[in-house]
C-alpha positions in Angstrom: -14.8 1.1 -25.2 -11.9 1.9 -26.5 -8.9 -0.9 -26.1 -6.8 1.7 -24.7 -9.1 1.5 -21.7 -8.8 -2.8 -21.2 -6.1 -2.9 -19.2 -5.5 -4.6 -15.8 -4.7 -1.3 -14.0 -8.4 -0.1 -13.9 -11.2 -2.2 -13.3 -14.7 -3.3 -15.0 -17.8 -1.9 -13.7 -20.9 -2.2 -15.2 -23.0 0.6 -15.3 -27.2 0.9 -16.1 -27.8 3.4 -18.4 -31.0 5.5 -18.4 -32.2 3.4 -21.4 -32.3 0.4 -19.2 -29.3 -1.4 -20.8 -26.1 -2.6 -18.7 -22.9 -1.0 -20.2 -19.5 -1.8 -19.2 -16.9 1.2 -17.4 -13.2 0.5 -17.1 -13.0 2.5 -13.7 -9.6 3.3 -12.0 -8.8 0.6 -9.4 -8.9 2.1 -5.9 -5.6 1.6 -4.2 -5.3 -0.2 -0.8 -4.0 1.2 2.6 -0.4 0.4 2.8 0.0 -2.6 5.5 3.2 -3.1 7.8 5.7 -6.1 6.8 5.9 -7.8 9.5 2.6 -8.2 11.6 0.2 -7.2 8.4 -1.6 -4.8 10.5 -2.6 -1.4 8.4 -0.4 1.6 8.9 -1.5 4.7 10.8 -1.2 8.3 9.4 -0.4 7.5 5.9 -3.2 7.8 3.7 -4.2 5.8 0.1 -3.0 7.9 -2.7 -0.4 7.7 -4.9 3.4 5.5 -4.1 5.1 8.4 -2.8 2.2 9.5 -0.8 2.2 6.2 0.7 6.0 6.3 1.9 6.7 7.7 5.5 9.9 9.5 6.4 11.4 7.4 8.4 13.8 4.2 8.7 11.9 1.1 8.0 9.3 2.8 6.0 6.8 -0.4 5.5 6.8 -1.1 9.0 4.3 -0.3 12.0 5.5 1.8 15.6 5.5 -1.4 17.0 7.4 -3.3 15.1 10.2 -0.6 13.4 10.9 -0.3 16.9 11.5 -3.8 17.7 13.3 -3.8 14.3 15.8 -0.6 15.3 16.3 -2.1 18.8 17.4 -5.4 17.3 20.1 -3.8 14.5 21.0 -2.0 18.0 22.2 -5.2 19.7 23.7 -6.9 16.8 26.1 -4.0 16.2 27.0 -4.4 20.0 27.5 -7.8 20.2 29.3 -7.0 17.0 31.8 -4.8 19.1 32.0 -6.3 21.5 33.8 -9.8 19.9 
């Protein structure tokens, strides 16, 4: 195991060799489904990969439907009232 290898990016697993001893694999860490902002909830159509795989293109990025929409129609109505004063 090379000390290279120990670092907190990838993850121990322990592995049974054919001999019937238990070794120890640093394994890449798996990464997580990215998660909306706001209500937690996982978001749809962007799949586990790499950071800039995990980016939509769109305002509000780390937010759900739901919830960029609320977002866009509440920045809509403060620059309104905004005018309107």
């Amino acid at each position: 195991m090379k000390p290279s290898q120990r670092v907190s990016m990838r993850r121990k697993k322990f592995v049974k060799t054919p001999g019937g001893r238990t070794k120890e694999v640093f394994a890449k860490k798996i990464s997580k489904k990215p998660i909306c902002a706001l209500c937690k909830k996982p978001l749809h159509g962007i799949g586990k990969g790499a950071k800039t795989k995990r980016r939509a293109e769109r305002p509000y990025p780390n937010l759900c439907a739901s919830c960029s929409r609320k977002k866009i129609i509440q920045d809509a109505r403060k620059r309104f009232l905004s005018i309107q004063e």
